[in-house]
C-alpha positions as CSV (number, residue, x, y, z in Angstrom):
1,X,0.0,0.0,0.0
2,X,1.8,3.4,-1.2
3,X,2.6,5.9,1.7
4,X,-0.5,9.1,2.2
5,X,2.2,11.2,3.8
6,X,0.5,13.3,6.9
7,X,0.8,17.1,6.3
8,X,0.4,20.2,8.1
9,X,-1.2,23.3,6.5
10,X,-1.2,27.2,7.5
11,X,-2.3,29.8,6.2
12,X,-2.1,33.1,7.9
13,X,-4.7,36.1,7.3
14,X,-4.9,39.5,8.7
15,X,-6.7,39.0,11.6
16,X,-6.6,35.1,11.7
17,X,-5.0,32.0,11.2
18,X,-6.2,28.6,9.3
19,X,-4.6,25.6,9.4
20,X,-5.7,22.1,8.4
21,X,-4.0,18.5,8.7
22,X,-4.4,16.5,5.3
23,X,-3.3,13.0,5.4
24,X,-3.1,11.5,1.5
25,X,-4.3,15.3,0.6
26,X,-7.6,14.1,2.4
27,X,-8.6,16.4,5.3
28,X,-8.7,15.2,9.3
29,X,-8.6,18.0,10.9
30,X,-9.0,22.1,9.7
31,X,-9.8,24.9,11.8
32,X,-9.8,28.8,12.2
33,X,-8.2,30.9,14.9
34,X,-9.4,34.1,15.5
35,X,-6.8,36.9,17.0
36,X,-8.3,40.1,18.5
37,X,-7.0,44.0,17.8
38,X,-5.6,43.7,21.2
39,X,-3.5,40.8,20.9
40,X,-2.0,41.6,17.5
41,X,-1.4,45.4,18.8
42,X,1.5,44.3,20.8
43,X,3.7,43.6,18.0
44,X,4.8,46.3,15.9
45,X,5.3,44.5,12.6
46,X,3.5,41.4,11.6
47,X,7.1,39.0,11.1
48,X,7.2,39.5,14.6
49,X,3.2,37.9,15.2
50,X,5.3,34.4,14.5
51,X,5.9,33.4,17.7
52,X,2.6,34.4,18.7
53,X,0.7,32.6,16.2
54,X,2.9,29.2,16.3
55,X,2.1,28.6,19.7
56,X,-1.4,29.5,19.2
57,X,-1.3,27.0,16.4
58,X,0.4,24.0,18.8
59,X,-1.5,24.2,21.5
60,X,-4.7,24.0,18.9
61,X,-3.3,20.4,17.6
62,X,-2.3,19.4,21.3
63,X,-5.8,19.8,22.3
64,X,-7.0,18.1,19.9
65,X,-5.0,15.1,19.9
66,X,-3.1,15.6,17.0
67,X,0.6,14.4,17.3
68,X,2.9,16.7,14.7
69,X,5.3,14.1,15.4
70,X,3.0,12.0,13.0
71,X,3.4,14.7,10.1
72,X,5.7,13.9,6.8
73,X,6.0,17.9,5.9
74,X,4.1,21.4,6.7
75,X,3.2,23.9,4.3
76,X,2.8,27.4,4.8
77,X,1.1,29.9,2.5
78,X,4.2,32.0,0.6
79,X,3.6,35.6,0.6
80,X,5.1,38.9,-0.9
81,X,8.6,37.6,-1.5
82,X,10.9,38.2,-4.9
83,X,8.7,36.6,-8.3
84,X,9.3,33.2,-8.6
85,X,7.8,31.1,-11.2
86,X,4.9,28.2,-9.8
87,X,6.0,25.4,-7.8
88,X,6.6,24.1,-4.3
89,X,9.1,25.7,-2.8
90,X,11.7,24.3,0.4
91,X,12.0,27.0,3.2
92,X,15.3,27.8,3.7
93,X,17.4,30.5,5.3
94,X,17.3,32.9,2.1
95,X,13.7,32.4,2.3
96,X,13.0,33.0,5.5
97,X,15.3,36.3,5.3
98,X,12.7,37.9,2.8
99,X,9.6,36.5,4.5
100,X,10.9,38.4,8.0
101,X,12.0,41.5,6.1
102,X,9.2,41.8,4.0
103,X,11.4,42.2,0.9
104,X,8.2,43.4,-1.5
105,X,6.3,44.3,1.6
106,X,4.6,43.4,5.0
107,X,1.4,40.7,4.9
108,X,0.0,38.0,7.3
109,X,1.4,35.6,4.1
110,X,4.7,36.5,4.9
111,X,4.3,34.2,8.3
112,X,3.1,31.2,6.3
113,X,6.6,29.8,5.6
114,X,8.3,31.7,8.9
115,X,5.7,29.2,11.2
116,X,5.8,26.7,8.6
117,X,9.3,26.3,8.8
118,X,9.7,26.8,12.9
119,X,7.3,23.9,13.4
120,X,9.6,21.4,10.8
121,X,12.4,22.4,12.5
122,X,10.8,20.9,15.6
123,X,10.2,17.2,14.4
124,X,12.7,16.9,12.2
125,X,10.7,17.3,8.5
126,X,10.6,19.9,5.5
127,X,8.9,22.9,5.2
128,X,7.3,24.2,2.1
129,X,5.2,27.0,0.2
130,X,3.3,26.7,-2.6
131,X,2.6,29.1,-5.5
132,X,2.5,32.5,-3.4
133,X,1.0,35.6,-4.6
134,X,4.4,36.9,-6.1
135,X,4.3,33.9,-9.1
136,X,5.6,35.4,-12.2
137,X,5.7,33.8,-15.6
138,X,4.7,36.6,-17.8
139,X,6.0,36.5,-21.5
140,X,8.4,39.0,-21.9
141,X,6.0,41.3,-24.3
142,X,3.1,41.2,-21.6
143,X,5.8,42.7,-18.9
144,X,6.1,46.2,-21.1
145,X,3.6,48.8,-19.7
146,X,3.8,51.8,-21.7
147,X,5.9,54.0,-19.8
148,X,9.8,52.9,-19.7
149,X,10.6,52.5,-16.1
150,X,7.4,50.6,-14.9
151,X,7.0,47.4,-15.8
152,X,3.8,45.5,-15.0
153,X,3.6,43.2,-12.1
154,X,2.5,39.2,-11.4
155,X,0.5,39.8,-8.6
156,X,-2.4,37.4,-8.4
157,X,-4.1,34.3,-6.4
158,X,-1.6,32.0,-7.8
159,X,-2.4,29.0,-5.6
160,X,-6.4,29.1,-6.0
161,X,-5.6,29.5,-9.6
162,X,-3.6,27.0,-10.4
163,X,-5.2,24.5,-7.9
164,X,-8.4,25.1,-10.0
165,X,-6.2,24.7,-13.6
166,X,-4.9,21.6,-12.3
167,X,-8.2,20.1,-11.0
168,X,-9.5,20.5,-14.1
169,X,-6.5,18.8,-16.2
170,X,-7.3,15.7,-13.9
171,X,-11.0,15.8,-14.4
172,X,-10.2,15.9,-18.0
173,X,-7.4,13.3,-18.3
174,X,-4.9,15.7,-18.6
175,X,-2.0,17.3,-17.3
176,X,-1.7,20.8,-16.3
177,X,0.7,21.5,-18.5
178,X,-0.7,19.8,-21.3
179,X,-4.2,22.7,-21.4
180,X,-4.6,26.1,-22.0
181,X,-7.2,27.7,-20.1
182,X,-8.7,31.1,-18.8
183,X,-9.0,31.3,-14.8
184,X,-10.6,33.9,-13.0
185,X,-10.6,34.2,-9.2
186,X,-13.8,36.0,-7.7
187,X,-13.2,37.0,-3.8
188,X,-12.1,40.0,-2.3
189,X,-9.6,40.8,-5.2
190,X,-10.1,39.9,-8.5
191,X,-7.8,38.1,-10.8
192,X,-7.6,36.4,-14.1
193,X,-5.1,34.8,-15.6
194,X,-4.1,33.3,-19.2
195,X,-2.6,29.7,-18.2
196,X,-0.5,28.2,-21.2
197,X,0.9,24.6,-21.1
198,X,1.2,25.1,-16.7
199,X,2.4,28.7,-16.9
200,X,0.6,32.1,-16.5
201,X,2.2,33.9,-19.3
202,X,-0.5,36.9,-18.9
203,X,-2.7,38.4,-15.6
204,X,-3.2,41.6,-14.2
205,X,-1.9,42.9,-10.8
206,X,-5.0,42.2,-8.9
207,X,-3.3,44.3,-5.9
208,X,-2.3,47.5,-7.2
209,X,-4.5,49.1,-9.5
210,X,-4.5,46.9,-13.2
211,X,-7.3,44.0,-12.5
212,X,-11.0,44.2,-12.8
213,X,-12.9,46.1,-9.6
214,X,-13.5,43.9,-7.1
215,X,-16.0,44.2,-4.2
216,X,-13.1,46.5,-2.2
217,X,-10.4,47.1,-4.9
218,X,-10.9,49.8,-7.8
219,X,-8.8,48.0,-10.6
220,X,-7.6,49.7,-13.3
221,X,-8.4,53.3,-13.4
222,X,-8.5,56.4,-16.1
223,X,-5.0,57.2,-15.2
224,X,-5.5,61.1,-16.4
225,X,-8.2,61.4,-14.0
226,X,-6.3,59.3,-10.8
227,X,-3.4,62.0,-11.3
228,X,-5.8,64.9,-10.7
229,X,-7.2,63.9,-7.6
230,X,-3.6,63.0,-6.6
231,X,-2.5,66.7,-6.8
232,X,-6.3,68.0,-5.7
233,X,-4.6,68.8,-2.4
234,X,-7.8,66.7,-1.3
235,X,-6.3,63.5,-0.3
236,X,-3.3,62.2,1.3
237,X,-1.0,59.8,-0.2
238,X,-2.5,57.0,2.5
239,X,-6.1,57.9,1.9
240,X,-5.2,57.6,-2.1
241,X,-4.1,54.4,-1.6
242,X,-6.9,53.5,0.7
243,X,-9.4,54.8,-1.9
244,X,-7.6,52.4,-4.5
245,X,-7.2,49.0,-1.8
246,X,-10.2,48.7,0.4
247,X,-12.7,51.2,-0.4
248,X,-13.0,50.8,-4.1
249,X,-14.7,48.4,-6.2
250,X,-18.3,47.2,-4.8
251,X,-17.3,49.8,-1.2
252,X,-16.9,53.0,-3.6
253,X,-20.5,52.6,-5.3
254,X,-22.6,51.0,-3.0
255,X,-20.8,50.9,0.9
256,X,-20.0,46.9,1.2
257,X,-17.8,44.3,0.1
258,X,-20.6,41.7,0.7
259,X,-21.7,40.5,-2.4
260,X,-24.7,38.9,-0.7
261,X,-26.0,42.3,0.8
262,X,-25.4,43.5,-3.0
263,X,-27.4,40.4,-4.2
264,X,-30.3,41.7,-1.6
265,X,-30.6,44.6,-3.1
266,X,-31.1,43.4,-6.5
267,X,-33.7,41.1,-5.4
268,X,-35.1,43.9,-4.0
269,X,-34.8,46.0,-6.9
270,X,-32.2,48.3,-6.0
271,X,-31.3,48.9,-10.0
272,X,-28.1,50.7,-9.1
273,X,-26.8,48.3,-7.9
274,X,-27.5,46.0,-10.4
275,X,-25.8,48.2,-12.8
276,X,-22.7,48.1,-10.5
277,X,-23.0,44.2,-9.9
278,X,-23.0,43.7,-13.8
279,X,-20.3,46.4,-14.3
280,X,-17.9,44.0,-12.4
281,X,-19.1,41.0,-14.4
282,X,-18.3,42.8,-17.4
283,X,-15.1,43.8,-16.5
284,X,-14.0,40.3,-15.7
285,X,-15.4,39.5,-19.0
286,X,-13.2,41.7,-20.8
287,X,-10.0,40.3,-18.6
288,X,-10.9,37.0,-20.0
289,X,-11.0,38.4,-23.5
290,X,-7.7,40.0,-23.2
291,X,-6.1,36.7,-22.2
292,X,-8.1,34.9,-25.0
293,X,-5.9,36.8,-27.1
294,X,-2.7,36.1,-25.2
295,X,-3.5,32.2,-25.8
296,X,-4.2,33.4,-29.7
297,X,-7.2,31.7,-29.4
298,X,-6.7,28.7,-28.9
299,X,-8.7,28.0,-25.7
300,X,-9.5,24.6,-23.8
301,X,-11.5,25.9,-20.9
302,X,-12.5,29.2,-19.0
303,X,-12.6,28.3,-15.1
304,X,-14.7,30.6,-12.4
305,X,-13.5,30.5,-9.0
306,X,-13.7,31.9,-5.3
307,X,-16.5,33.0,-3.4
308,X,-18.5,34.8,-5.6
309,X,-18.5,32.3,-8.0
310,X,-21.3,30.7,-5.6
311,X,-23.6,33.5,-7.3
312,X,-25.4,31.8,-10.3
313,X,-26.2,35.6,-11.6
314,X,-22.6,36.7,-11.8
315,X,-21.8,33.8,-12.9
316,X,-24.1,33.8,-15.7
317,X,-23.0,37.3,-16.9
318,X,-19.8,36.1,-17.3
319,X,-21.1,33.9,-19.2
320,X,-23.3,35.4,-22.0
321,X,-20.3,37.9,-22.8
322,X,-17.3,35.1,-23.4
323,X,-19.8,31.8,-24.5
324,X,-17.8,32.2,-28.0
325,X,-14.2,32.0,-26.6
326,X,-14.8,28.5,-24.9
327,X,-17.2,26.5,-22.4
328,X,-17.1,28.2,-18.8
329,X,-16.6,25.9,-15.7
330,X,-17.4,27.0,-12.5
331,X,-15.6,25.7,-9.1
332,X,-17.0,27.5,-6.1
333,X,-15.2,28.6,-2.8
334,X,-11.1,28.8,-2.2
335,X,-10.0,25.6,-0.7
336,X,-6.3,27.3,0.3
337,X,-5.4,24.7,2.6
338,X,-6.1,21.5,0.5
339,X,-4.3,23.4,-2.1
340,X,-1.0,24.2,0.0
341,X,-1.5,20.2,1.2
342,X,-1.5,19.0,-2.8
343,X,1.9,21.2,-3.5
344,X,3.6,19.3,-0.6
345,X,1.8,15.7,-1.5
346,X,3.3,16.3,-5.0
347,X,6.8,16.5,-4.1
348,X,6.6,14.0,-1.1
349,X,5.0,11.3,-3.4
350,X,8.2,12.3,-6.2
351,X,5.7,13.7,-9.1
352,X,7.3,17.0,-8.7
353,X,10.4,18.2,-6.9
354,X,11.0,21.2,-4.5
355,X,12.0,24.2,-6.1
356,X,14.9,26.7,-4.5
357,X,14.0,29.7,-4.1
358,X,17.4,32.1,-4.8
């Protein structure tokens, strides 16, 4: 009988931390922990929560009878460290140097691999992360903005994405790397990305102002019109930002990021906010049209995922505008941790290896 392999998986948020225990990339145990204002106010940056959180974290699988001692590997969700092409990455010291740092900036992500790794260390097994947010594979021509000195940026939801590519190779027979398809990610940021033979040769930066709007991110802007209120005098540089991350999108038009409260209001009648509602639809439909073209056509699949994809409308908005690129398949929800647990179970079991991260 061939080995499951028992693996830990973490993935840190803002204000909370899931992890889940996987054995065969079959779930046993998964749960949330919560941490209040007043507990994360005592650190001043978030690499410094680590401590914090991993003994949060142990005493959770103590108490419930879970022995790490048992575990083959854990996996922690990568965060904001230097692009890096898809994979399953080992943690190791120059890792862990840019996770503490925050070497393209601070996130709860960044902790994934810190914890990840301190908990390894501890019983003797390998650490890992697994396509992080930083994955970059653009083609060279898509990396060219427009302006010489800015260069667009692979900034997306890499492991939900490529989970959802790769789930659909299997139900198909197929390899990742043997389809092309369209995959867009509906949650709190929106991404969508053109995935070519198992790389993402085109995608928007779904953090920084380039994707569609997203229910509290504005996506791409009239640039002409983002510079004026810039120099208005109006705003400060942290309430432009803020305007851009957090209160844009869905928060800007109609003051949530709840796509159900939005849905109540359509059922209700609430036409604006239809209009709004469809507006993102639409806009994800043109982000799927632009990466139709960066496949040239030639198109196996288009793949809807995260947690508005649990809306049948939206959904079928997206739908009517790109039914002539390809069929449109639709995978609910963000399973993060069984994802993180199949990068580990991949290399464990030999089908991939661990990349370096350098």
């Amino acid at each position: 009988m061939a080995e499951t392999f028992k693996i830990l998986a973490i993935n840190p948020g803002s204000t909370s931390t899931k992890i889940g225990v996987f054995d065969g990339g079959k779930p046993i145990f998964e749960k949330t922990l919560r941490h209040s204002a007043e507990e994360l106010s005592e650190y001043n940056r978030i690499a410094q929560q680590y401590e914090f959180r991993k003994s949060a974290i142990l005493n959770l699988l103590t108490e419930n009878q879970v022995d790490i001692h048992t575990l083959a590997a854990v996996v922690g969700r990568g965060g904001l460290l230097k692009p890096i092409e898809g994979g399953t990455y080992l943690v190791e010291k120059t890792m862990l140097d840019d996770l503490e740092k925050g070497v393209q900036g601070e996130h709860a992500s960044n902790l994934g691999g810190i914890i990840a790794y301190e908990i390894a260390q501890m019983i003797g097994v390998r650490a890992f992360i697994v396509d992080p947010v930083v994955v970059d594979e653009l083609q060279d021509v898509a990396r060219i903005s427009g302006m010489k000195g800015i260069e667009r940026k692979s900034i997306f939801h890499a492991l939900n994405q490529k989970a959802v590519a790769r789930r659909y190779a299997r139900e198909k027979g197929l390899d990742y790397e043997d389809v092309n398809v369209i995959v867009a990610h509906l949650g709190g940021g929106i991404s969508v990305g053109a995935h070519r033979k198992g790389r993402v040769i085109e995608v928007a930066n779904a953090l920084d102002g380039e994707a569609p709007f997203s229910p509290d991110r504005a996506g791409g802007l009239p640039v002409g019109d983002v510079i004026r209120l810039c120099y208005s005098g109006e705003y400060t540089y942290e309430e432009m930002k803020r305007m851009i991350i957090g209160n844009g999108g869905l928060v800007s038009y109609l003051a949530t990021n709840d796509a159900i409260k939005v849905c109540e209001k359509i059922d209700l009648g609430d036409e604006y906010a239809e209009l709004i509602y469809k507006a993102m639809a639409y806009q994800v439909s043109k982000a799927i049209g632009d990466c139709a073209v960066a496949l040239r056509g030639r198109v196996d699949a288009i793949l809807i995922t995260g947690g508005i994809a649990h809306d049948n409308r939206f959904t079928s908005w997206i739908g009517e505008n790109v039914g002539f690129v390809s069929d449109m398949y639709v995978y609910p929800g963000e399973d993060e941790l069984s994802s993180l647990a199949e990068g580990a179970l991949r290399v464990l079991q030999g089908i991939e290896e661990a990349k370096e991260y350098r």
